[in-house]
PyMOL Python script that loads the backbone (N, CA, C, O; Angstrom):
from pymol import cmd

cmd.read_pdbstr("""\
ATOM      1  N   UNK A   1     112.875  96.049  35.554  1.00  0.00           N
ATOM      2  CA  UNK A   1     112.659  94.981  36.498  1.00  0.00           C
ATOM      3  C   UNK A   1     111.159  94.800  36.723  1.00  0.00           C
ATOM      4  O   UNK A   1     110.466  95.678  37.237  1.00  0.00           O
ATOM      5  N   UNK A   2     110.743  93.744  36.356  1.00  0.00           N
ATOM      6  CA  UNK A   2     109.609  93.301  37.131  1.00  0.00           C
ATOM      7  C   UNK A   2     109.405  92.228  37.873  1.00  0.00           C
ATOM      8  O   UNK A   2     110.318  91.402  37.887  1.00  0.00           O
ATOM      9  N   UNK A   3     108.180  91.954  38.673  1.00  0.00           N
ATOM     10  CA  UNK A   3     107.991  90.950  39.145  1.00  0.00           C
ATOM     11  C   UNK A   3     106.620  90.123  38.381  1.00  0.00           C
ATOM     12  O   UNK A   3     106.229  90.603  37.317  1.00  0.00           O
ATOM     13  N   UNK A   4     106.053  89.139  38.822  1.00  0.00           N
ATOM     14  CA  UNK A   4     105.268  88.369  38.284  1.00  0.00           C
ATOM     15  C   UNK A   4     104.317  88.923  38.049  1.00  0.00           C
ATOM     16  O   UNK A   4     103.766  88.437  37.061  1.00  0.00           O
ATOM     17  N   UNK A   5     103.621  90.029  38.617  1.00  0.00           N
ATOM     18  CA  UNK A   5     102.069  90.369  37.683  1.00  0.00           C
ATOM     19  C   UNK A   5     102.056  91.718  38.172  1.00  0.00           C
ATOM     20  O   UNK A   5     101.147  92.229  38.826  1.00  0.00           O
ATOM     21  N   UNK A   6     103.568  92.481  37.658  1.00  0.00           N
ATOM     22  CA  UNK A   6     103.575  93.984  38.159  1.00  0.00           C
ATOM     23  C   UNK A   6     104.509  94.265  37.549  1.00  0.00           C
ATOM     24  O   UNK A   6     105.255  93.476  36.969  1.00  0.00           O
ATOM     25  N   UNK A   7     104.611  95.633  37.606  1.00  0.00           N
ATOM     26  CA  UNK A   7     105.733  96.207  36.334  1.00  0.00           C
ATOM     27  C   UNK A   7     106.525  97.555  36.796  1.00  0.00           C
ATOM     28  O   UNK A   7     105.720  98.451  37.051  1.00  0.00           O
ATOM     29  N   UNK A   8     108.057  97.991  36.996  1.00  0.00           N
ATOM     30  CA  UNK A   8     108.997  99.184  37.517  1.00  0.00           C
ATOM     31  C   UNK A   8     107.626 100.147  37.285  1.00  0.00           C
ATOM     32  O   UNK A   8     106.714  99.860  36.509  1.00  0.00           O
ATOM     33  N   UNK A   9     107.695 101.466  38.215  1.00  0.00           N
ATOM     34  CA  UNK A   9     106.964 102.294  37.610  1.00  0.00           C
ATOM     35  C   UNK A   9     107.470 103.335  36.927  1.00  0.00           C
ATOM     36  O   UNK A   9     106.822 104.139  36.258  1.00  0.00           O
ATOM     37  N   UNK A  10     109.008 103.310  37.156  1.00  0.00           N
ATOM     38  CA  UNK A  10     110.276 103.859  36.374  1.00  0.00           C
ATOM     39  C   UNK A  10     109.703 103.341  34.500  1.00  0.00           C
ATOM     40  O   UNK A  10     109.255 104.053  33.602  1.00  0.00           O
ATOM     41  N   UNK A  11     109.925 102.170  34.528  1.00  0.00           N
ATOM     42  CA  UNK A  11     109.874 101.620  33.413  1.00  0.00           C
ATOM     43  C   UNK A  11     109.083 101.742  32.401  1.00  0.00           C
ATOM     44  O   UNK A  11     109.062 101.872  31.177  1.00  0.00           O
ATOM     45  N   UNK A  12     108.024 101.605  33.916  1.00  0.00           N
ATOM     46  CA  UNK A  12     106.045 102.241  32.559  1.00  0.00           C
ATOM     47  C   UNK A  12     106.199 103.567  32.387  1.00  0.00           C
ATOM     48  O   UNK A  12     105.403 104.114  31.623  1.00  0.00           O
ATOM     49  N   UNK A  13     107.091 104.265  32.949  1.00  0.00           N
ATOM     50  CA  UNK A  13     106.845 105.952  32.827  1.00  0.00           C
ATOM     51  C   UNK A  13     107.854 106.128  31.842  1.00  0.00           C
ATOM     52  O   UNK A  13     107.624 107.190  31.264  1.00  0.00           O
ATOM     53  N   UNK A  14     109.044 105.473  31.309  1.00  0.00           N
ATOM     54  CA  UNK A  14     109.867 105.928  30.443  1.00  0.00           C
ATOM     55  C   UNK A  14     109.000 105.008  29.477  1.00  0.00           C
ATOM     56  O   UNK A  14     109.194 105.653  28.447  1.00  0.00           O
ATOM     57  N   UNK A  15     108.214 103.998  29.097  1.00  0.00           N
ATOM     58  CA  UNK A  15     107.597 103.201  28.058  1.00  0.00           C
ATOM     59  C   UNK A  15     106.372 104.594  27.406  1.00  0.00           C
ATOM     60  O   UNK A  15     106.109 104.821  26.225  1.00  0.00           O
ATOM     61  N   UNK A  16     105.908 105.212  28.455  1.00  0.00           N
ATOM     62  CA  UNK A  16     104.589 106.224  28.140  1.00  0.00           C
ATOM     63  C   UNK A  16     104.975 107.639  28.082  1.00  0.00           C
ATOM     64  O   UNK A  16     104.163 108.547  27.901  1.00  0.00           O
ATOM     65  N   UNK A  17     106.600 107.847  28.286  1.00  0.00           N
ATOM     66  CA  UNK A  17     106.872 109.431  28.349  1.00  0.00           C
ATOM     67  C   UNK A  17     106.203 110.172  29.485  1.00  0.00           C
ATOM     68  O   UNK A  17     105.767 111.322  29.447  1.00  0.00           O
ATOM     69  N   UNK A  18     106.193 109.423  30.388  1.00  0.00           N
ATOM     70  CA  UNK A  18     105.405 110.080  31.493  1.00  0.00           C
ATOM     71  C   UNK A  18     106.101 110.729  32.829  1.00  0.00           C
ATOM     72  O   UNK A  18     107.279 110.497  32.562  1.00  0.00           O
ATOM     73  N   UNK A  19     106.115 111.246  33.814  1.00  0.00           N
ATOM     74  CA  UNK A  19     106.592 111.611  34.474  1.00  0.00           C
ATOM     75  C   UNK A  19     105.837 110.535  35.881  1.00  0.00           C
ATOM     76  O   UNK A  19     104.641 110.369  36.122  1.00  0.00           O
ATOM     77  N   UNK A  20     107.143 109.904  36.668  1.00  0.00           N
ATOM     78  CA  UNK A  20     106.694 109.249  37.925  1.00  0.00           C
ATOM     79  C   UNK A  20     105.861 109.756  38.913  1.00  0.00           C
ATOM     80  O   UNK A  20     105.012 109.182  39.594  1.00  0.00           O
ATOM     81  N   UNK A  21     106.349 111.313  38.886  1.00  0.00           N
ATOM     82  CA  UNK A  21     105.438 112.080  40.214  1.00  0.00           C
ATOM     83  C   UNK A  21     103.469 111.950  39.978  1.00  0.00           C
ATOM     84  O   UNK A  21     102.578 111.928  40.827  1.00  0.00           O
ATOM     85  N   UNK A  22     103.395 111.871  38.066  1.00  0.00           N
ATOM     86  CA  UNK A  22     101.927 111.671  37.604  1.00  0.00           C
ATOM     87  C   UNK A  22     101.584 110.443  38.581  1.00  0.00           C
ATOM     88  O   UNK A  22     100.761 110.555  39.489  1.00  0.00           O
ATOM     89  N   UNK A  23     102.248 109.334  38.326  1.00  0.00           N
ATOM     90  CA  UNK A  23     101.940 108.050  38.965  1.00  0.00           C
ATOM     91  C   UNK A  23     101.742 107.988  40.337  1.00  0.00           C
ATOM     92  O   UNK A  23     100.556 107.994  40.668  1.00  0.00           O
ATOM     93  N   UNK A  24     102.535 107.931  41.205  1.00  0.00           N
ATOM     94  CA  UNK A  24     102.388 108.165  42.580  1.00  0.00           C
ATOM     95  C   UNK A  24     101.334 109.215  42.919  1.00  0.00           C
ATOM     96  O   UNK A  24     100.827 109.218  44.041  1.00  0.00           O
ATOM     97  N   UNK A  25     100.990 110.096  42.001  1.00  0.00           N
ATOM     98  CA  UNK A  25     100.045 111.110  42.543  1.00  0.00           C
ATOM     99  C   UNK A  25      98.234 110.840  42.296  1.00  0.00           C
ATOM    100  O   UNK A  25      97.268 111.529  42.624  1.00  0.00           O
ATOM    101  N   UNK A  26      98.363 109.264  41.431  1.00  0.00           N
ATOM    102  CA  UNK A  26      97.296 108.853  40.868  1.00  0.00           C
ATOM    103  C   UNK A  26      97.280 108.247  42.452  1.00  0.00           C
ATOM    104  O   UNK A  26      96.233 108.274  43.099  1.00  0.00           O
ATOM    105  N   UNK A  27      98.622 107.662  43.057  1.00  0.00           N
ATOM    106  CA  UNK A  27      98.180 106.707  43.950  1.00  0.00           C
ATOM    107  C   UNK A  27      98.016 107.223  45.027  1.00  0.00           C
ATOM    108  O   UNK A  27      97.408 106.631  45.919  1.00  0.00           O
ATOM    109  N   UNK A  28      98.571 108.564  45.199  1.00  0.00           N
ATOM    110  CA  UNK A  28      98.476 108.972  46.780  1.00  0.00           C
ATOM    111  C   UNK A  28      96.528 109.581  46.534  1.00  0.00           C
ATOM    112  O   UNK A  28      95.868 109.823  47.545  1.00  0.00           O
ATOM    113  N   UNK A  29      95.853 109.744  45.032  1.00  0.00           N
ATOM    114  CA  UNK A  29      94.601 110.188  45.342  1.00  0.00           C
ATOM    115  C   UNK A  29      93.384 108.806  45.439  1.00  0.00           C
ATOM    116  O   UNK A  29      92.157 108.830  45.542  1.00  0.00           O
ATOM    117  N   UNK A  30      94.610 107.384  45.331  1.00  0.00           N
ATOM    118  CA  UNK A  30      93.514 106.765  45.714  1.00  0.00           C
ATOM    119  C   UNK A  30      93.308 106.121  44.738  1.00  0.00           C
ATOM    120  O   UNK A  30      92.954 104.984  45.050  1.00  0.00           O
ATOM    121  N   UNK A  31      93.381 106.375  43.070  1.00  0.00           N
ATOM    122  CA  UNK A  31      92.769 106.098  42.307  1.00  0.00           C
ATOM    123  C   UNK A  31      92.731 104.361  41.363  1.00  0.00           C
ATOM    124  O   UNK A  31      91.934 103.746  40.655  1.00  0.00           O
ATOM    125  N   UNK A  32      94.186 104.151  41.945  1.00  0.00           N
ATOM    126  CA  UNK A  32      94.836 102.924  42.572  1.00  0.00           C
ATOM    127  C   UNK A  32      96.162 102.868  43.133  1.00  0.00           C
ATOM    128  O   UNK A  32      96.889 103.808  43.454  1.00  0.00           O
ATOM    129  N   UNK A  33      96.354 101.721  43.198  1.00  0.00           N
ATOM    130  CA  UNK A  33      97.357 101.142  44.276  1.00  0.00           C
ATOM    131  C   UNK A  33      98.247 100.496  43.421  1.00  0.00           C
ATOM    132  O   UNK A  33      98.060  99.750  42.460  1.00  0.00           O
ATOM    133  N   UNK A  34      99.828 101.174  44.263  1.00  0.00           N
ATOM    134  CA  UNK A  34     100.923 100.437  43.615  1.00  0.00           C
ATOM    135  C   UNK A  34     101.709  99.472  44.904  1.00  0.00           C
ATOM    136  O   UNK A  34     101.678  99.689  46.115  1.00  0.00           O
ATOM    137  N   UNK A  35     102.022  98.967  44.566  1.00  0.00           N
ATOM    138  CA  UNK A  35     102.505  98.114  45.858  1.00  0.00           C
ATOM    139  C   UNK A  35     104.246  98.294  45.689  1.00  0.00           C
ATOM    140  O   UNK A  35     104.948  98.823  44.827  1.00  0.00           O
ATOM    141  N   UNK A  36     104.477  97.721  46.703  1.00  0.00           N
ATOM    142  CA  UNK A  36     105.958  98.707  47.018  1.00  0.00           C
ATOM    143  C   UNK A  36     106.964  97.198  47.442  1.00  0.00           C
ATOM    144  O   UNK A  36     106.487  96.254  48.072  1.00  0.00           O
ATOM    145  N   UNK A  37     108.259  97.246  46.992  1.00  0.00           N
ATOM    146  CA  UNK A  37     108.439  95.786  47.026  1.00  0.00           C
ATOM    147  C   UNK A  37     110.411  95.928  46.907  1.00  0.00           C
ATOM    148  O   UNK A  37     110.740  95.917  45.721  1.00  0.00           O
ATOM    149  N   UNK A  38     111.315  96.016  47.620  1.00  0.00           N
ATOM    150  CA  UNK A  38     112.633  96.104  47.595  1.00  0.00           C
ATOM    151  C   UNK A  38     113.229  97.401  47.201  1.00  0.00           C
ATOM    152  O   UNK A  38     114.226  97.692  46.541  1.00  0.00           O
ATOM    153  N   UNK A  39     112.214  98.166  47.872  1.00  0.00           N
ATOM    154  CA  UNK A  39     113.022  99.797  47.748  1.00  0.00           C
ATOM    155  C   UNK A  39     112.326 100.202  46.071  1.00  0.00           C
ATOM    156  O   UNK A  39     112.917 100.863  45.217  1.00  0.00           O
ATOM    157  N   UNK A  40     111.189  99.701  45.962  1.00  0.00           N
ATOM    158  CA  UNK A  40     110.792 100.281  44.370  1.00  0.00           C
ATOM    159  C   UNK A  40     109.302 100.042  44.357  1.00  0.00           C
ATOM    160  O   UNK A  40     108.885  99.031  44.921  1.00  0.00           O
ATOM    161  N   UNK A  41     108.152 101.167  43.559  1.00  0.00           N
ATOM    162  CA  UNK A  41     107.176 100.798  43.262  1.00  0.00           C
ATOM    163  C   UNK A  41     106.821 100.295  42.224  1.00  0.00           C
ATOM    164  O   UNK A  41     107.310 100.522  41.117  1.00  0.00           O
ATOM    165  N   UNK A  42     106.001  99.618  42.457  1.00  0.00           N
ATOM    166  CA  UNK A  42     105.289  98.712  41.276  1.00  0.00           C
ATOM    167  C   UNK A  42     103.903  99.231  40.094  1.00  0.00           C
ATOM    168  O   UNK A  42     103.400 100.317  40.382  1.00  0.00           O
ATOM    169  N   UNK A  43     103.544  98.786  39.325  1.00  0.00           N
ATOM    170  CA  UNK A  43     102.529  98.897  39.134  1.00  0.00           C
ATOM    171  C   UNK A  43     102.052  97.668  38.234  1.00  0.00           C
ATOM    172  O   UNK A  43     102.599  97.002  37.355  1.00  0.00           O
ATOM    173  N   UNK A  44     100.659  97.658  38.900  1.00  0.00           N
ATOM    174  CA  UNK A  44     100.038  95.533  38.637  1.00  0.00           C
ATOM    175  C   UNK A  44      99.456  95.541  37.538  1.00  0.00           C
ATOM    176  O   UNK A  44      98.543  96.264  37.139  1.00  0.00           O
ATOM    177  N   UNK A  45     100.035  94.666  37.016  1.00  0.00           N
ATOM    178  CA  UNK A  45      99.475  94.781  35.492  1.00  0.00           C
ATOM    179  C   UNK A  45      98.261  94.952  34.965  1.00  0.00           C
ATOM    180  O   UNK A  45      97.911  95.464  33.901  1.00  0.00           O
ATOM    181  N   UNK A  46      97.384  94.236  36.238  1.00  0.00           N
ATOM    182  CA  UNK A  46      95.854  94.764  36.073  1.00  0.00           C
ATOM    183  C   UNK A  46      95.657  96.381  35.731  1.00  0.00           C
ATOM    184  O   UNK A  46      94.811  96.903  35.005  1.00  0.00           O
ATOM    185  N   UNK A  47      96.659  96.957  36.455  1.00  0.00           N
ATOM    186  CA  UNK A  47      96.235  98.581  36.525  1.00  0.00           C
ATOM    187  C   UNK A  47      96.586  99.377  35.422  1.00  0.00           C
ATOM    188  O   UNK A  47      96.401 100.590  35.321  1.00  0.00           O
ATOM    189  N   UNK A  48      97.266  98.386  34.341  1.00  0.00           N
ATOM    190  CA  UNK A  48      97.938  99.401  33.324  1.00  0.00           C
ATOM    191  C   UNK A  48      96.990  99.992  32.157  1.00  0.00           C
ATOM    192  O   UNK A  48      97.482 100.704  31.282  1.00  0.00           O
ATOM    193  N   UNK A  49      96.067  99.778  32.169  1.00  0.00           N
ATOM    194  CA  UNK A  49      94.422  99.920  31.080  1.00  0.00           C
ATOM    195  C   UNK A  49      94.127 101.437  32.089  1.00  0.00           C
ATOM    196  O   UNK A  49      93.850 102.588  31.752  1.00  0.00           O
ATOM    197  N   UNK A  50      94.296 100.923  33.162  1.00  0.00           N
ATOM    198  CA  UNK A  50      93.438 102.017  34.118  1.00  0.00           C
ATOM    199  C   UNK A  50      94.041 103.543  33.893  1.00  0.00           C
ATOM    200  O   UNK A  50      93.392 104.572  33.704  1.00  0.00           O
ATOM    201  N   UNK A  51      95.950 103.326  33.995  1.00  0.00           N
ATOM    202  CA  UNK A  51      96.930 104.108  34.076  1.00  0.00           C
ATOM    203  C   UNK A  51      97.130 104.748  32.498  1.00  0.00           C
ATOM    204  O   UNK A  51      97.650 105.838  32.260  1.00  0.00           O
ATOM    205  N   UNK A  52      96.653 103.909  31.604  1.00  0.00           N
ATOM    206  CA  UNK A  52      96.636 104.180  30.329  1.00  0.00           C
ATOM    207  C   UNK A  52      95.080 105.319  29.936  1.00  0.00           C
ATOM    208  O   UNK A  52      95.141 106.462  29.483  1.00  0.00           O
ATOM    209  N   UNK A  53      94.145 104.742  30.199  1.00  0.00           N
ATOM    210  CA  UNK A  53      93.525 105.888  30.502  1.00  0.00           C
ATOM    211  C   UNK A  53      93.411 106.947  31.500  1.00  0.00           C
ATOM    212  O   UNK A  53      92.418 107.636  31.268  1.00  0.00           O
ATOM    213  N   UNK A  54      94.232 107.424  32.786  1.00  0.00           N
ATOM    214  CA  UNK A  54      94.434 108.484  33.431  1.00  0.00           C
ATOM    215  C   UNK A  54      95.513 109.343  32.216  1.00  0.00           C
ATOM    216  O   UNK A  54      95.354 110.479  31.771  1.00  0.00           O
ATOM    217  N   UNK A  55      96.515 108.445  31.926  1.00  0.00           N
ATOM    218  CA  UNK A  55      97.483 109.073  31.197  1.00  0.00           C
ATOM    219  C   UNK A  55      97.006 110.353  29.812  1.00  0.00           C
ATOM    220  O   UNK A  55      97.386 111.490  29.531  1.00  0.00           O
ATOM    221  N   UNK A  56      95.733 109.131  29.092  1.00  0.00           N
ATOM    222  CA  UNK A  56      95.043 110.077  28.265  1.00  0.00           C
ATOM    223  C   UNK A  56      94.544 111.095  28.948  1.00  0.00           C
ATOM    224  O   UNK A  56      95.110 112.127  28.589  1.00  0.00           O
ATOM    225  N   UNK A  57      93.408 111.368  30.114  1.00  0.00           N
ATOM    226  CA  UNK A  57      92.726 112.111  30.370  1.00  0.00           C
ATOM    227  C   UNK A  57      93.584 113.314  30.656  1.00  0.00           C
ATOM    228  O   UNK A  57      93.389 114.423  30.160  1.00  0.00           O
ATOM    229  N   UNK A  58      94.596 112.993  31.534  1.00  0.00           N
ATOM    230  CA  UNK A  58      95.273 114.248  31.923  1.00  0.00           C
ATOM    231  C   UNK A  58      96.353 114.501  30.600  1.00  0.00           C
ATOM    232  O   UNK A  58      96.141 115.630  30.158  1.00  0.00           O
ATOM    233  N   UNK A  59      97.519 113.749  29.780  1.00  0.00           N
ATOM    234  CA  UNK A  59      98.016 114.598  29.215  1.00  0.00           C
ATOM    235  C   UNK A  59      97.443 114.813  27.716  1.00  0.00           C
ATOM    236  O   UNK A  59      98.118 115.711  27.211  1.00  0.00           O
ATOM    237  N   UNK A  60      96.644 114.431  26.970  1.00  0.00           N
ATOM    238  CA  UNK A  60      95.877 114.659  25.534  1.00  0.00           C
ATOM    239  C   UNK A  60      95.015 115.535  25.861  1.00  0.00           C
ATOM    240  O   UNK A  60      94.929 116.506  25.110  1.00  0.00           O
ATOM    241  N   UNK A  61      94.094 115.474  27.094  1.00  0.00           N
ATOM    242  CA  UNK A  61      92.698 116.208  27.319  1.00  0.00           C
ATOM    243  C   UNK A  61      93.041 117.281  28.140  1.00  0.00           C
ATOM    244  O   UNK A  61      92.413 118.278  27.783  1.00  0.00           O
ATOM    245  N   UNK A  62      93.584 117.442  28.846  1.00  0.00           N
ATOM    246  CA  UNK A  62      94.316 118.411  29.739  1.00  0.00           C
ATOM    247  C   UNK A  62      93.538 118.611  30.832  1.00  0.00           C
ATOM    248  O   UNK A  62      93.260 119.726  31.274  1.00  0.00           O
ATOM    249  N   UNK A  63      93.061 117.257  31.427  1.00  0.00           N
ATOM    250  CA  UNK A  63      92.270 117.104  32.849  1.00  0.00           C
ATOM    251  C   UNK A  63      93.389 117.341  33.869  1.00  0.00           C
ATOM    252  O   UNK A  63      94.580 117.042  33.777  1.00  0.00           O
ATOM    253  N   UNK A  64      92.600 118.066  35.055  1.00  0.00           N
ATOM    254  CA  UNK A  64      93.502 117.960  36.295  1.00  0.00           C
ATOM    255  C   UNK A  64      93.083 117.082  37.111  1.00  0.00           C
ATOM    256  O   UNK A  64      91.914 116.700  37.181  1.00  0.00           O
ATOM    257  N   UNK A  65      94.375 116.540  38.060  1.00  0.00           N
ATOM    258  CA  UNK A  65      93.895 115.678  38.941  1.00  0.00           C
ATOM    259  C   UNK A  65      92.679 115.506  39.533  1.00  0.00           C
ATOM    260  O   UNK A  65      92.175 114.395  39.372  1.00  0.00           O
ATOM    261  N   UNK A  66      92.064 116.315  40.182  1.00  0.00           N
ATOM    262  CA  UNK A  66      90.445 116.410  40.305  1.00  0.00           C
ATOM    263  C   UNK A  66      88.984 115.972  39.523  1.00  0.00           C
ATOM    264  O   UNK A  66      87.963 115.417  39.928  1.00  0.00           O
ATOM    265  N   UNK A  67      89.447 116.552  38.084  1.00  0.00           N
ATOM    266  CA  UNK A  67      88.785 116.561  37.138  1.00  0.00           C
ATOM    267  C   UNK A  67      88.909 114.513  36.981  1.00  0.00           C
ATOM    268  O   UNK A  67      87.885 113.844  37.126  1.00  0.00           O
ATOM    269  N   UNK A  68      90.160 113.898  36.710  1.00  0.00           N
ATOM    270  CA  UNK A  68      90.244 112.579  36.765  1.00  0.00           C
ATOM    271  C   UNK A  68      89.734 111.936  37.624  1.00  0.00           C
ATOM    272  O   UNK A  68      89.299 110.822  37.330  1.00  0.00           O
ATOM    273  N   UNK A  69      89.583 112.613  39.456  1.00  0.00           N
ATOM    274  CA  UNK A  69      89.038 111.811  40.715  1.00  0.00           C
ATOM    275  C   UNK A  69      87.663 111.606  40.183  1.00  0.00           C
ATOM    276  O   UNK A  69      87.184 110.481  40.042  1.00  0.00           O
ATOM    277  N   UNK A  70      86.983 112.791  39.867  1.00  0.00           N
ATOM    278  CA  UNK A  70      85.691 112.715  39.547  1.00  0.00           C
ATOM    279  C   UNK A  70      85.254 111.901  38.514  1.00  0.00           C
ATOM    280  O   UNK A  70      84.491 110.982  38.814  1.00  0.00           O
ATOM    281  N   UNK A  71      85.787 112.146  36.646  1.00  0.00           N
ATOM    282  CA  UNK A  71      85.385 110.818  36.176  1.00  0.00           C
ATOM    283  C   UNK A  71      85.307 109.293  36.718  1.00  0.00           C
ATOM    284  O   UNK A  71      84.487 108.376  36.761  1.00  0.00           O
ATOM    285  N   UNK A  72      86.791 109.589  37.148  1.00  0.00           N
ATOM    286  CA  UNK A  72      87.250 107.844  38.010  1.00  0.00           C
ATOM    287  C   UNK A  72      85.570 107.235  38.526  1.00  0.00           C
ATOM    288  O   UNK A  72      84.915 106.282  38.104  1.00  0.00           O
ATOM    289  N   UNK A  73      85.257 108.308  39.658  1.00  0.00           N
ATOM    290  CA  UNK A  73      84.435 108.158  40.474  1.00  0.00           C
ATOM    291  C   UNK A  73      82.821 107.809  39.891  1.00  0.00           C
ATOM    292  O   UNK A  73      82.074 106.906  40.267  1.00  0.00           O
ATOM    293  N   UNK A  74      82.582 108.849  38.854  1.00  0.00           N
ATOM    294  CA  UNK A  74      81.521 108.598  38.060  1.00  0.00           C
ATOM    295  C   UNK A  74      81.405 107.086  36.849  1.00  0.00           C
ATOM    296  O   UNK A  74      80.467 106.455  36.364  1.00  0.00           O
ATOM    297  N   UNK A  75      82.709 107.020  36.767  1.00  0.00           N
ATOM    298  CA  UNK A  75      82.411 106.089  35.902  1.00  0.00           C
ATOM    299  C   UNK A  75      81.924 104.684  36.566  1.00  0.00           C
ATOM    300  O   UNK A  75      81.089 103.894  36.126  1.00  0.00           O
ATOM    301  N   UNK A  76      82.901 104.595  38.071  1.00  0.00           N
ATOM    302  CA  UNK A  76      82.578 103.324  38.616  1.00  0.00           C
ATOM    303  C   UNK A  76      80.986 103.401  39.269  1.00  0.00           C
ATOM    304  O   UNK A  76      80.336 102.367  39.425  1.00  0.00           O
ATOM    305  N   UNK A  77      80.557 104.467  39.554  1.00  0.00           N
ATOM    306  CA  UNK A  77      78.775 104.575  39.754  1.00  0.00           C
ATOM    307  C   UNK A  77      78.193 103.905  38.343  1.00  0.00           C
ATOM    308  O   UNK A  77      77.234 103.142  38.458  1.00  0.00           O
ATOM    309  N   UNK A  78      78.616 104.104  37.316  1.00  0.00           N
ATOM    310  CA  UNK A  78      77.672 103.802  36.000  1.00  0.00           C
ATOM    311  C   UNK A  78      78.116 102.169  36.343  1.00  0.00           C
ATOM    312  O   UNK A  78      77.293 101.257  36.260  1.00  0.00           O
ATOM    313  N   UNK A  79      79.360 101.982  36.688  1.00  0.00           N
ATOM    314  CA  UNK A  79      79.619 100.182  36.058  1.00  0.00           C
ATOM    315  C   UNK A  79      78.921  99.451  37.448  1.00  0.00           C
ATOM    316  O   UNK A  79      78.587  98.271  37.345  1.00  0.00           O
ATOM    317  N   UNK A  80      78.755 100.007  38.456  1.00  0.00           N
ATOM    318  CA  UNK A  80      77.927  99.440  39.480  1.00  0.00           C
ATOM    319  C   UNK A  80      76.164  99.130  39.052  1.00  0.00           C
ATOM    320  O   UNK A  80      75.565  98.065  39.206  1.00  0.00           O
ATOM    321  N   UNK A  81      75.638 100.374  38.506  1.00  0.00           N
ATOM    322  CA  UNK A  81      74.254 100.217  38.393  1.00  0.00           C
ATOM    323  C   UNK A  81      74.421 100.083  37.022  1.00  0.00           C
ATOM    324  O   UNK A  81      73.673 100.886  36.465  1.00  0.00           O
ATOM    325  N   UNK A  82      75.276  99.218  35.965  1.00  0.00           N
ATOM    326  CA  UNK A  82      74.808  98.753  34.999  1.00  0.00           C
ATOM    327  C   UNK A  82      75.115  97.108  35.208  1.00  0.00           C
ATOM    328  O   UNK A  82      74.602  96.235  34.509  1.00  0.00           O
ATOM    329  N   UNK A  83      75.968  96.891  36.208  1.00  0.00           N
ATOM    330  CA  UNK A  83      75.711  96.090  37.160  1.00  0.00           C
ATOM    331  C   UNK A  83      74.573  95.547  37.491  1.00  0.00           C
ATOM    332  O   UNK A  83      74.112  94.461  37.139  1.00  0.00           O
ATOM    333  N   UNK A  84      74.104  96.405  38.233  1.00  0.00           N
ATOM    334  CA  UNK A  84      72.784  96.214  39.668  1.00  0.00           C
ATOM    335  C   UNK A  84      71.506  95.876  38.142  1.00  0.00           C
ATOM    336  O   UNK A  84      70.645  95.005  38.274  1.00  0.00           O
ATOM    337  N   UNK A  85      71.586  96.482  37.184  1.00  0.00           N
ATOM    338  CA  UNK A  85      70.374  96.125  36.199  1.00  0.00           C
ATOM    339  C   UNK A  85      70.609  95.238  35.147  1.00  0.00           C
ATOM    340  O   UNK A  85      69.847  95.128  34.187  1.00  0.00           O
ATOM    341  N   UNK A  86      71.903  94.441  35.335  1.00  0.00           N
ATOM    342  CA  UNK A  86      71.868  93.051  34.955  1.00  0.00           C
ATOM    343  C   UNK A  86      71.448  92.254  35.670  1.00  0.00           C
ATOM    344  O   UNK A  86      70.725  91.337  35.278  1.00  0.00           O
ATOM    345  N   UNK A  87      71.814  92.427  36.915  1.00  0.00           N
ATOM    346  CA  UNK A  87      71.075  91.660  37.940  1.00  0.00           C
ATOM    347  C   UNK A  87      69.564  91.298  37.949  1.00  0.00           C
ATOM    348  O   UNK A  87      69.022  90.204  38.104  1.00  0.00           O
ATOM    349  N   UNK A  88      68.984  92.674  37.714  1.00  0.00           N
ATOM    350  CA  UNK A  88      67.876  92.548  38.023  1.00  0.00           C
ATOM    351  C   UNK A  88      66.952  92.102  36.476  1.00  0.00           C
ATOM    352  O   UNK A  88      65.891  91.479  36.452  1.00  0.00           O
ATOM    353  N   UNK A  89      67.658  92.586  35.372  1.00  0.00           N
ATOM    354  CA  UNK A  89      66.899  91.602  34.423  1.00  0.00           C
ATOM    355  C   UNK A  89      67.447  90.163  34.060  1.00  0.00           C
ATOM    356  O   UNK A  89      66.820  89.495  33.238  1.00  0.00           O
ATOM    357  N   UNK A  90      68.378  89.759  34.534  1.00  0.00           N
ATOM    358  CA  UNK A  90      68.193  88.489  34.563  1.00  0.00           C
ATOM    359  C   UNK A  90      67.643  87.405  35.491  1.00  0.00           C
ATOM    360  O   UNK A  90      67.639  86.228  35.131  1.00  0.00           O
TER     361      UNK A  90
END
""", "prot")
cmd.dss("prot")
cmd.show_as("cartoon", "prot")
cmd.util.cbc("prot")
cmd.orient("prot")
């Protein structure tokens, strides 16, 4: 079941061999947001690149949740100030 620009998270987790508790545990750290909609969570299609790379980090690389908060975190510092220095050379 989906809706218009979101997807079961049942569904993405049996599509990726993944386990649901991974998912919800991406969301209870924040890392994004699933939205919740007739007794079921979602996940927005925007987020599935995002979820696709948590998925690598933790089950190919054997990152722990932590280890993922922190890239997460570092990476969006680099896309801010590569950001902030487009700005400023253009």
């Amino acid at each position: 079941m989906t809706n218009d620009n979101s997807i079961l998270i049942e569904e993405c987790c049996r599509h990726y061999s993944i386990e649901t508790s991974f998912v919800r545990t991406l969301n209870d750290q924040g890392l994004f947001e699933l939205s919740y909609m007739s007794e079921s969570y979602f996940i927005d299609n925007d987020e599935l690149s995002l979820t696709e790379n948590y998925m690598h980090l933790h089950y190919d690389l054997d990152i722990n949740m932590e280890g993922i908060e922190a890239i997460s975190h570092l990476l969006e510092k680099i896309e801010k100030l590569q950001a902030e220095l487009r700005l400023l050379k253009g």
